[in-house]
N, C-alpha and C positions, 0 to 999 in steps of 0.2 A: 554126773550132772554136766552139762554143756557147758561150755565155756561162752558167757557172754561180751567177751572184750572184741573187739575187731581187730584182725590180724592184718600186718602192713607188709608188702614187700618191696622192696625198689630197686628195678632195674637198668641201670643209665638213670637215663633222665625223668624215668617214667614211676609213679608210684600208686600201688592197686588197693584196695580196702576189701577184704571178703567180709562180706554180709556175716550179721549178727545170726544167730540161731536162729530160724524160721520154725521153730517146733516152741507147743507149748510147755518143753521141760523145762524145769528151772527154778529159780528161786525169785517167788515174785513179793513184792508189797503190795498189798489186799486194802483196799478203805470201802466197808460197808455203810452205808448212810441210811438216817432215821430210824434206825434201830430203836427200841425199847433204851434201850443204854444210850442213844445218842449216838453218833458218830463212831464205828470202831473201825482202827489201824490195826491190821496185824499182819503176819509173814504166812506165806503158803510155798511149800516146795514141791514140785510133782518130778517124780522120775520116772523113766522107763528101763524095765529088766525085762529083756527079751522081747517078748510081745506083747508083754504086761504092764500096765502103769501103777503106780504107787508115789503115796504122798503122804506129808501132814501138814496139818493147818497149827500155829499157835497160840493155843488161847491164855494168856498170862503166861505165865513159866511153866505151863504145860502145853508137849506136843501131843496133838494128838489123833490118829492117823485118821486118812480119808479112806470113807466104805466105797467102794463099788465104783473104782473111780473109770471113768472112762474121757479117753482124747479120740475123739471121729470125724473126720475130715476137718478141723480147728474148734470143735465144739467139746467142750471142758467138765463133765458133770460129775457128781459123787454128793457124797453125806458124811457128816460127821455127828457124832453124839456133845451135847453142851451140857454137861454136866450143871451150871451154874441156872439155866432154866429148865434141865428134866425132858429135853426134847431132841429128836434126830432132826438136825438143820441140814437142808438139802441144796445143793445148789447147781446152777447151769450159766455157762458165762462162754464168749464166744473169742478164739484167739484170734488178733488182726497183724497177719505178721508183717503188711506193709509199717505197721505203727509197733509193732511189737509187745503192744497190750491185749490187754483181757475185761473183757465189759461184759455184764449180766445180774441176774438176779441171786440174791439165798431169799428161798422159800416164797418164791414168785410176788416177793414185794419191796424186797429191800436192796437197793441198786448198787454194786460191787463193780468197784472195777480193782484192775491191779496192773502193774507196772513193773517193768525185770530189775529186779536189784542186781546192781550192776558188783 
């Protein structure tokens, strides 16, 4: 997983900050709004293994992993199964690495964004 802290150097008198990850890997805070439940808060982590990506989403004290996930030019999609409605919840959300978040939909109605936990 990426290390999201900014790195400092300083040379003399001068001091540089390397940019934060500009990939959507990591470990984000998820807030999906209007949901049937109301408002939900939860954690999503996406990694990359080789050329592959992989994640899970947490729903209560369970992880539980994302299907089919794909990162394409900063666009974020996959599925996961919700056991607690009996449904594969889908979702597509788009990374802004000047902002460093993530905005989109689950299941082309319910507005997600997410934010890098730091």
């Amino acid at each position: 997983m990426a290390c999201s802290a900014s790195k400092k150097s300083t040379t003399e008198n001068t001091t540089t900050t390397a940019p934060v990850s500009k990939t959507a890997v990591g470990d984000w805070a998820v807030t999906v709004s209007d949901t049937p439940a109301g408002t939900v808060e939860t954690n999503m982590v996406i990694e990359q293994m080789d050329n592959a990506y992989k994640g899970h989403i947490n729903l209560g004290e369970t992880k539980v992993v994302i299907d089919n996930l794909k990162v394409v030019d900063n666009k974020v999609s996959g599925s996961f199964y919700s056991a607690d409605y009996g449904v594969d919840v889908y979702f597509t959300m788009q990374y802004d690495p000047a902002n460093d978040t993530l905005s989109g939909y689950l299941m082309d109605s319910f507005k997600a964004t997410g934010k890098r936990k730091m």
